[in-house]
N, C-alpha and C positions, 0 to 999 in steps of 0.2 A: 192293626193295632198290636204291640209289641206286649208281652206276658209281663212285664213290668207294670207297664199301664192298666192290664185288665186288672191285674194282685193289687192295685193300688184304690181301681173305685170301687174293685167288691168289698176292700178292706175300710174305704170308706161309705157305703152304705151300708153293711153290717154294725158301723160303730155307732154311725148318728142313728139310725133305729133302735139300736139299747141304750143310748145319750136320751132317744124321748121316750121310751119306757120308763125311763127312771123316773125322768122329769114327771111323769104322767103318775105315778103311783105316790110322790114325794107331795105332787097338789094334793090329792085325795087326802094325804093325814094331816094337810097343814087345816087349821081352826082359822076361822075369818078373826085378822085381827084388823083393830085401830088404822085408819087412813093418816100417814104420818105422811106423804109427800106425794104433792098433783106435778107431774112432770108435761109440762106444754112443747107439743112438739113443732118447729118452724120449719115450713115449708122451702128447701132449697132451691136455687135456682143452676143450674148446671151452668146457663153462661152468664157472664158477669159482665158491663160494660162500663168503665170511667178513663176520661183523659184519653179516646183513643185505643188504650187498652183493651184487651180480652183475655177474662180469667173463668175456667172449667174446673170446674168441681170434678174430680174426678172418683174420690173413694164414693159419693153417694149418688152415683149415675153408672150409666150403662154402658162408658167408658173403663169401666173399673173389671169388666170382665176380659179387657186385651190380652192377647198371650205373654208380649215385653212390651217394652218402651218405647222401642221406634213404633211398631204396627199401631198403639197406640197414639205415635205425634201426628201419626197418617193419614188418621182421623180429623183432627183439628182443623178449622179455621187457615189457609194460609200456607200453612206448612208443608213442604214438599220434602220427599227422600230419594235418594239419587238411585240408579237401577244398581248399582253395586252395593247399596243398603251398607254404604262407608260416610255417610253424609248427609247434610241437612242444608235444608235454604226456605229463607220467609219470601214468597210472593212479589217483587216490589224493593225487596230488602238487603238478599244476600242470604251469606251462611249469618247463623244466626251465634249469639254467646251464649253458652248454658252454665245454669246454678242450679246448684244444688242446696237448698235452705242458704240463700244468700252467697254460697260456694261455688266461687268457677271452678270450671270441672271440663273435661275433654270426653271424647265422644266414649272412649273405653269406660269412665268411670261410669257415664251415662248408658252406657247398655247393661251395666253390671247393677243395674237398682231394679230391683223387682216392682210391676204395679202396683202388687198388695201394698207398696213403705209409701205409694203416691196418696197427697193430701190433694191438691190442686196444681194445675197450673195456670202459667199469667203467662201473655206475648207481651214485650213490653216493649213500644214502638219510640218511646223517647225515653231511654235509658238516663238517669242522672251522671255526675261526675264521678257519684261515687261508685258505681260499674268500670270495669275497665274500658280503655278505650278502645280494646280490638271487638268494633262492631256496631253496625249500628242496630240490629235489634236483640234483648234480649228473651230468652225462655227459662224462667222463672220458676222451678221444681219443689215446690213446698211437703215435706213430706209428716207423716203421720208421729203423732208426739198424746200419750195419753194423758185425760185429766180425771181421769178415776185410777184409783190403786185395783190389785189382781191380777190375774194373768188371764194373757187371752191366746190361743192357738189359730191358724188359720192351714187348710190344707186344702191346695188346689193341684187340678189338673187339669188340663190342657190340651183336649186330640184334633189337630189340625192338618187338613186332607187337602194340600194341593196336587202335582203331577205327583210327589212320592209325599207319605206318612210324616211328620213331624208332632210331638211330644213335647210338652214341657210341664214339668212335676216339681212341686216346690213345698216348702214349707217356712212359715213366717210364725215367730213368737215374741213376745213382751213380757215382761214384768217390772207392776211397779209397786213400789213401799214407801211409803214418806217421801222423802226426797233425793232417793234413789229408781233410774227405770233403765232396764236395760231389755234389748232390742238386738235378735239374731235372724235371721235367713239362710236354708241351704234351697236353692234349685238345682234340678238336673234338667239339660234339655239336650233331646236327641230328634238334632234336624238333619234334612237336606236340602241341598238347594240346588234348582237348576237355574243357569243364567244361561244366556247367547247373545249374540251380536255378531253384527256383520257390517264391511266395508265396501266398497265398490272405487277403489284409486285410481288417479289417472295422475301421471307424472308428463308432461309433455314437451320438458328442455330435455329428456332421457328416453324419449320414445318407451314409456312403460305404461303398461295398464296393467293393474290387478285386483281381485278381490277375494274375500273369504267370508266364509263363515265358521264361526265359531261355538262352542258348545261345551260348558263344564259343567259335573254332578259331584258336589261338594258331600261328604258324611262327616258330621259337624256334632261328635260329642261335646256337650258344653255343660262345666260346672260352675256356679255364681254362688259365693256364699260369703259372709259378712257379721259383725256385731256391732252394736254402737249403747255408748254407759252416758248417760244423765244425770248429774247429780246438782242438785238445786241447792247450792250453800245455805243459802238466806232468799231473803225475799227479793234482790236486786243483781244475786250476784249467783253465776252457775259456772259448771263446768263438763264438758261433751268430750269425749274422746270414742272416735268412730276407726273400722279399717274397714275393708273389700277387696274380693278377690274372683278375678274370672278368669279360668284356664280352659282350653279350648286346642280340639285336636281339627284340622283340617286334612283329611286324606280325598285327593281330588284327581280326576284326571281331568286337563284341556283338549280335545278333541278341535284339530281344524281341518276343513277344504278350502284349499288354495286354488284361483289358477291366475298364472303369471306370466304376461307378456311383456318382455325386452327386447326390440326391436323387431328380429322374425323368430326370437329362440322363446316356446312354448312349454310352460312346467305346469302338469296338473300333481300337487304336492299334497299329500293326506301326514296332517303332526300328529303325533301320541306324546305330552308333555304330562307326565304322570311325577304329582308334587305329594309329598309328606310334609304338612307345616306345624307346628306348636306355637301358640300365642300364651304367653300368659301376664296381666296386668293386676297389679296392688297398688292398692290405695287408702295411707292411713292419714289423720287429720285432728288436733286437740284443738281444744277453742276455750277461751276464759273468759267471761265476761265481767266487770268489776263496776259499779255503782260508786263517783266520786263525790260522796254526801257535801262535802265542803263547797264546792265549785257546782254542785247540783247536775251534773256531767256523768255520762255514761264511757267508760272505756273498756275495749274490746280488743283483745289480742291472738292470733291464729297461726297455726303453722299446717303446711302440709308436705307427705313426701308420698312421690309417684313414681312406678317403678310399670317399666314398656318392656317386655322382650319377647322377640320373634325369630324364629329358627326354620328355612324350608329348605329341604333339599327335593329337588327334579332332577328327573332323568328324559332326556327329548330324543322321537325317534323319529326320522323321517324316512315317506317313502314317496320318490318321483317314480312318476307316470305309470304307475303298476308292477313296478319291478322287485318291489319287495322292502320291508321297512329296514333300516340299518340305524342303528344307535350314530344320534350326529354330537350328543353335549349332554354332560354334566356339570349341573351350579348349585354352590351351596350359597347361600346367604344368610349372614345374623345379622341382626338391628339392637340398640340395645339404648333405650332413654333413661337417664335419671333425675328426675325435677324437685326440686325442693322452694319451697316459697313459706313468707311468713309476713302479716301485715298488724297491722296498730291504728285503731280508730277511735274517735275522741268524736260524742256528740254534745250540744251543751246547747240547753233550749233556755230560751228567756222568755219572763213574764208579760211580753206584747205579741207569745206564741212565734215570734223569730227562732230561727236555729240556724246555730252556725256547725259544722261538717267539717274534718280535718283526718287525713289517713296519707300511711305510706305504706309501700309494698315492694319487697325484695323477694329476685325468682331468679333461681339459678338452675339452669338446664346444661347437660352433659351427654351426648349422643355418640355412639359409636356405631360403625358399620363396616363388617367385613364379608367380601365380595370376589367367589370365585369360580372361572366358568373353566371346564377341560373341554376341547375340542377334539374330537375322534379323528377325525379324517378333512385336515392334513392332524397329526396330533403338533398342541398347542395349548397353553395354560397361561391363563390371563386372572393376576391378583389385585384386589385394590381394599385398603384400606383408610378409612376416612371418621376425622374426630371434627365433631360439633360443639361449639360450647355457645352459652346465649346465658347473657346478665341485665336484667330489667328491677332498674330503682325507680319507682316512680311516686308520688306524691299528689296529694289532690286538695282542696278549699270548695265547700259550696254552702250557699245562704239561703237562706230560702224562708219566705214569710207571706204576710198579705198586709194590704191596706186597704180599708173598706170594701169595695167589688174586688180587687187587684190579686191574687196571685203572682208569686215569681219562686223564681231558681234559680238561682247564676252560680257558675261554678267552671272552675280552671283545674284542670291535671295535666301534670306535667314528667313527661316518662325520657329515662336515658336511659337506650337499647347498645350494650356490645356484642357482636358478636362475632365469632373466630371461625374458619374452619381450614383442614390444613388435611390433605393426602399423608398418609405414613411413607413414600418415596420421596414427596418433596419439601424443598431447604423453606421454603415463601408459603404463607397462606394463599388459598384458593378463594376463604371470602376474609376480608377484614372490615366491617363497617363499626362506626360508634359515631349515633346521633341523638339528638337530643330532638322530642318534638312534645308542643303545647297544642293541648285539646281544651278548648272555649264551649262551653256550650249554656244554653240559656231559653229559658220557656217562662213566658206573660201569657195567662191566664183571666178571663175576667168572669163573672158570674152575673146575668147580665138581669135573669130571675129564677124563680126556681126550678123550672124546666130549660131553659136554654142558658150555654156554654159558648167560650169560645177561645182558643188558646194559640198562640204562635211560638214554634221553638226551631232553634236553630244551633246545631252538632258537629263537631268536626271529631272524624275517628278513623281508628286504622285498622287492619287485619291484617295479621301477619301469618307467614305461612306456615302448617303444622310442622310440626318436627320430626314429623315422616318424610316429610321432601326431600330432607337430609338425608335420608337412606337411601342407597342406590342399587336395591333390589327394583328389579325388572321381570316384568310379563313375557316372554315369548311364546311369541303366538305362530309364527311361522318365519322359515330361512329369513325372509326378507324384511319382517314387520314386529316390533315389540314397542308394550307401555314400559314408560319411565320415568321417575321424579327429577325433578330440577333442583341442584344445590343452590342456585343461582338466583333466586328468585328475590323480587323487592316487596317490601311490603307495600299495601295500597291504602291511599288515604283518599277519604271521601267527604265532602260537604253537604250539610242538607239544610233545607230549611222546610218544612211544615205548618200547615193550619190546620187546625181540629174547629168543628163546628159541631155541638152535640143538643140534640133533642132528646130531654127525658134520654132515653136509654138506647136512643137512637145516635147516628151519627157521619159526619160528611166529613173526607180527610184528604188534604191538597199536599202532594209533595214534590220535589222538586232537588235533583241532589248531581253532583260532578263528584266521577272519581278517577283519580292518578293510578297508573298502573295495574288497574285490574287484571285477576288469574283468570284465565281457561286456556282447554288443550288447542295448542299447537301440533303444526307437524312441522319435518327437516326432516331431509333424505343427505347421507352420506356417501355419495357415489364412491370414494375408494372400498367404505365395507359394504358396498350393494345392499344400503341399510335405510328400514324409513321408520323413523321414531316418532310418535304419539310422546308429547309431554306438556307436561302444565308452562304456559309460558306467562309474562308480563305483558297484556298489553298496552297501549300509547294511553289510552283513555277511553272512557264511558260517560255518558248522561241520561237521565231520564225525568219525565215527569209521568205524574198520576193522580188516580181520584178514584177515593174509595169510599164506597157506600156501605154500612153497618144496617144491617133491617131485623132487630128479635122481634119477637111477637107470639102473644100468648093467648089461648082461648078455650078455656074449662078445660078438657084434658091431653091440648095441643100446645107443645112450645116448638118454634121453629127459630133456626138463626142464620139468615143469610147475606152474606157477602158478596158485592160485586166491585170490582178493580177494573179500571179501565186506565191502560201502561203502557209509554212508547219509552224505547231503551235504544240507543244506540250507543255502538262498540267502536272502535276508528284504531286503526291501525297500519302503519306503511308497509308490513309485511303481504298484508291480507288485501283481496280484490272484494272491494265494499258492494255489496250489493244493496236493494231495495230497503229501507226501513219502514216500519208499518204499523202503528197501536195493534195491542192486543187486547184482550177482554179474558177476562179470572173469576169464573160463578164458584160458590161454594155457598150450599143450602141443606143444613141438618135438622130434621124433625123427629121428635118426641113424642109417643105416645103414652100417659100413663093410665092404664086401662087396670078394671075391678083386678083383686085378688093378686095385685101384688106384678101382675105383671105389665113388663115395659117394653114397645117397639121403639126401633129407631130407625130410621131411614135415611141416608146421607148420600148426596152427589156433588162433584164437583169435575171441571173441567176448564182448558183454555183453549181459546181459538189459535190457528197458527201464528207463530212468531217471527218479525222479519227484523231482528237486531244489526242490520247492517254488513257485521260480519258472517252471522250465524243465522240458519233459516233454521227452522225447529217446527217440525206438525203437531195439530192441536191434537189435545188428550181430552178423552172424558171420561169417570168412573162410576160404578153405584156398591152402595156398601148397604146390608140389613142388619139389625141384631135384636132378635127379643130375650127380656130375663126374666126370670123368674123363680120367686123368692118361696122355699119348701120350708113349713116346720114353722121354726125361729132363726136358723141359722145357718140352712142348705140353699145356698146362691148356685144357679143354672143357666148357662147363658150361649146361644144357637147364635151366631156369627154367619155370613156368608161377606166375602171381601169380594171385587174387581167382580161383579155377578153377569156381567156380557160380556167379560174377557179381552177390555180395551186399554190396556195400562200396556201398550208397545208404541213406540213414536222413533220418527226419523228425524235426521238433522246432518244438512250441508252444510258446506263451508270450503272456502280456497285460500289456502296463507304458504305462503312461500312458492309458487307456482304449484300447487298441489294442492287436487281436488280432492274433496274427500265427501260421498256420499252414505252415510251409518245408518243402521236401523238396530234400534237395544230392543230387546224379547224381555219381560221379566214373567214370574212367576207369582203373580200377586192374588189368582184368582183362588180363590180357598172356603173351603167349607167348617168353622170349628167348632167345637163343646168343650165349653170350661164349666167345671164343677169345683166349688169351693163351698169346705166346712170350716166353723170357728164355732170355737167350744172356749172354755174358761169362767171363772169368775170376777164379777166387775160388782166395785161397789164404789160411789161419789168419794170424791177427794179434795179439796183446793190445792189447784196446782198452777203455776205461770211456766210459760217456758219462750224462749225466744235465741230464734237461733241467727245469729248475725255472721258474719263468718265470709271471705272472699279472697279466694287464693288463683291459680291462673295454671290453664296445661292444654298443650296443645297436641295429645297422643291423636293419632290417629291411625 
């Protein structure tokens, strides 16, 4: 533990033991006065279930002690994180959309929010019209908005013991007065991270076999700091202006062992690819929202601007067969995004409880990428630069009402995507598209009595690729092998249709969906550069069906919530040699303890059986996760963590596309031991306050 950490929890145990001194002496002089207000406290529930849905309580649960945000979505229900912890995918579903209080947002802005600002979240598996349509599920970040005036402090820390030390130390505060609250955050976290992986290739139109394994130890100083102002005009009508900001130093080396056969000529190759990167993203956003007394209508108005930039320079050394390491390449790479978006929403509810739903949204994105490698031996300098631009108008209409049992929602958006991209050497774009596409989507609901439900909806939507793909910084991993984005890529459109069938708080869910063009990695080997490149490709198509079981369940001071999925996916492709297809099965089972004196276990497992997608064979995973907390004082939250506790979060995955096999095993680093401690001190005293944050803008950093 680092001398920061220790000056931090002796400085906070020192303070909250004279916080209850005080408090302890200031009882004794108070006089018993007059009983002026009985406060009734209501019993939460950590999971929530309606329509399919599932919403987590997160500030008043044992989720609220996570180090960030991802380790926290890790947890959940469904949701998985990729081993390069650059990504997210629901179960069944895909990469998922995230918001933030009603606000699309990109995965930077979403690592940049501390857990302390989290209220709840929601999966939301049949997103309205008025979501965008890149996705079909949404994750839904509600965060914390006070309705008492004061001010409150909150100071945590964070010591979490995987292979090496990582730290995260934060501090969170508010103030609010009448109808002003304003809201700051600084963290510091000082991680490391070990990743590996490894390939086993077999090229057989080139007589080639090779494989490596690989090995990086990232030191990851990371700063996340932030303010966001509240002011409540009137009773209908507010105004939010928020930023963020997270900078981030990457100093890493890649470590590989190669060996490489080409025909009968034999390379055992050891890389030393030793990277300096800086990342730094911002993100500010204003929001209005306006009450149309006249027309009895709510209007809402938003803009946001996001700001991407990443800088690495490596230096790569190679040494064949023990002869000694030799400087082979120098690459610098920048990336540089800038998004700006701004939308306008009109709700306007009538007195047979119909509402009709009307919005537009303008997004302009600006990407730049410059790209360059020196070659030692022969010498040789290869430059490229490369402009992105991307323009998305889209508009949407949805109604939505009932008629006796009846529920509905019908709702049309309709989005025109341009986008340019052009090399700075050449006269001609490299992409030109501009298409218009209509997304339909529509959910019948009936209520059949007061415990049984049953709903049908049906989605068409797209996902389109981040606006990192556009950046054509690359991985090199060895002479022969490097990752890399695709400029090239289409966007993928998907159909679904679903049944929801819900008991009380229980629930059965049938799905069934085709999509056009689905991403994942590809390989192509370039015999003139003796090159094999790993990149995201398009493929022909995918389909799947499933059936999902929801089971909570509660009993005196046991709440559990379990999930089983049972999902056959196949991938189709003419590049790729189809193998076997096969259902697979998705448990996921979290338990609750809430036991005397404040304190709470939690217990969590989940896992899948092997996967046979046609294209892609993938071995099944299983994990288990602990956490007890417990609550000191009034105000000293404690909370013992253990993540991956049998050390089984590693899984392999085949696949053969373009005459080349590719055998992978990813290592991560998930198993961990941690202690978070959190104080919150301030004064809180009752207010009448509303607040409501509406707000949906769109970014695709990643």
């Amino acid at each position: 533990m680092n001398k920061f950490s220790l000056l931090l929890i002796l400085f906070v145990t020192q303070f909250v033991l004279a916080q209850e001194k005080e408090k302890r002496k200031e009882q004794e002089k108070e006089k018993p006065e007059e009983l002026k207000e009985v406060v009734v406290e209501n019993e939460t529930k950590t999971f929530a279930y309606k329509n399919g849905n599932i919403k987590v309580d997160v500030a008043n649960s044992i989720f609220n002690s996570s180090p960030n945000t991802l380790d926290l979505l890790a947890k959940l229900p469904k949701i998985q994180i990729t081993p390069e912890k650059d990504g997210i995918s629901v179960i069944g579903k895909g990469t998922p959309l995230l918001y933030i209080d009603n606000q699309s947002v990109d995965m930077e802005e979403f690592n940049a929010l501390a857990v302390e600002d989290i209220k709840t979240i929601e999966i939301i598996n049949n997103p309205s019209s008025k979501y965008e349509a890149n996705g079909r599920v949404v994750i839904l970040i509600t965060r914390k908005f006070s309705k008492k005036e004061g001010f409150k402090v909150v100071l945590s820390e964070n010591a979490s013991f995987k292979k090496y030390f990582n730290n995260y130390s934060g501090i969170n505060a508010s103030f609010k007065t009448g109808k002003l609250e304003f809201k700051t955050n600084f963290n510091y976290n000082q991680i490391t991270v070990w990743e590996s992986n490894g390939n086993d290739l077999t090229m057989p139109d080139y007589d080639i076999h090779s494989n490596y394994l690989v090995t990086a130890i990232t030191k990851r100083p990371q700063f996340l700091y932030g303010s966001g102002l509240f002011y409540k005009i009137n009773e209908d009508d507010y105004l939010t202006l928020n930023g963020s900001r997270k900078s981030q130093d990457d100093i890493f080396d890649i470590n590989t062992n190669t060996f490489n056969q080409e025909q009968s000529t034999i390379n055992y190759i050891n890389t030393l690819n030793r990277n300096d990167e800086n990342r730094e993203f911002t993100n500010c956003f204003l929001n209005y929202n306006h009450k149309i007394k006249s027309l009895e209508a709510n209007l809402f108005s938003g803009f946001q601007y996001s700001n991407f930039n990443q800088q690495m320079a490596s230096v790569v050394f190679n040494d064949y067969n023990d002869t000694g390491s030799e400087l082979t390449q120098h690459r610098n790479q920048k990336f540089d995004v800038n998004v700006f978006s701004g939308r306008t929403d009109l709700e306007k509810k009538f007195k047979n409880e119909m509402q009709l739903e009307l919005g537009a949204l303008y997004l302009s994105a600006n990407a730049d990428t410059h790209f360059t490698i020196e070659n030692i031996n022969p010498v040789s300098t290869t430059k490229s630069d490369y402009n992105y631009k991307e323009q998305n108008i889209a508009a949407y209409s949805q109604l939505s009402g009932s008629y006796k049992k009846l529920n509905y929602t019908v709702g049309l958006r309709a989005e025109n995507t341009i986008v340019k991209g052009k090399y700075a050497a050449e006269n001609t774009f490299s992409v030109d598209k501009d298409y218009i596409n209509l997304f339909p989507k529509a959910e019948i609901g009936m209520t059949i009595d007061s415990s049984n439900t049953i709903s049908v909806n049906y989605a068409k939507s797209i996902v389109r690729p981040n606006y990192s793909s556009t950046s054509q910084a690359s991985a090199y991993i060895n002479p022969y092998f490097v990752w890399a984005n695709n400029i090239n890529l289409n966007p993928t459109i998907t159909d679904e249709i679903s049944l929801d069938y819900g008991y009380k708080d229980k629930s059965l869910r049938l799905v069934f969906y085709k999509t056009k063009n689905p991403i994942y990695y590809g390989a192509s080997y370039n015999d003139s550069q003796d090159l094999l490149t790993f990149m995201t490709t398009n493929f022909e198509k995918e389909s799947g069906i499933s059936i999902e079981l929801t089971i909570p369940f509660k009993y005196k001071f046991w709440t559990t919530t379990n999930v089983v999925n049972l999902g056959y996916t196949k991938i189709v492709d003419s590049t790729a040699l189809m193998m076997e297809t096969k259902p697979s099965v998705y448990i996921y089972s979290n338990h609750i303890f809430s036991l005397p004196k404040e304190i709470e276990v939690s217990l969590t497992g989940w896992g899948y059986t092997k996967q046979k997608l046609g294209i892609f064979e993938r071995s099944g995973l299983v994990t288990f996760d602990a956490a007890v907390t417990k609550k000191f004082f009034t105000a000293f939250d404690c909370a013992l963590s253990w993540s991956d506790i049998f050390r089984k979060m590693n899984y392999r995955g085949n696949f053969t596309i373009n005459n080349i096999a590719a055998k992978g095993i990813y290592y991560t680093d998930s198993s961990a031991i941690s202690l978070s401690i959190k104080y919150s001190f301030g004064k809180i005293k009752k207010s009448e306050f509303k607040e409501r944050s509406v707000d949906e803008n769109s970014g695709r950093i990643n």
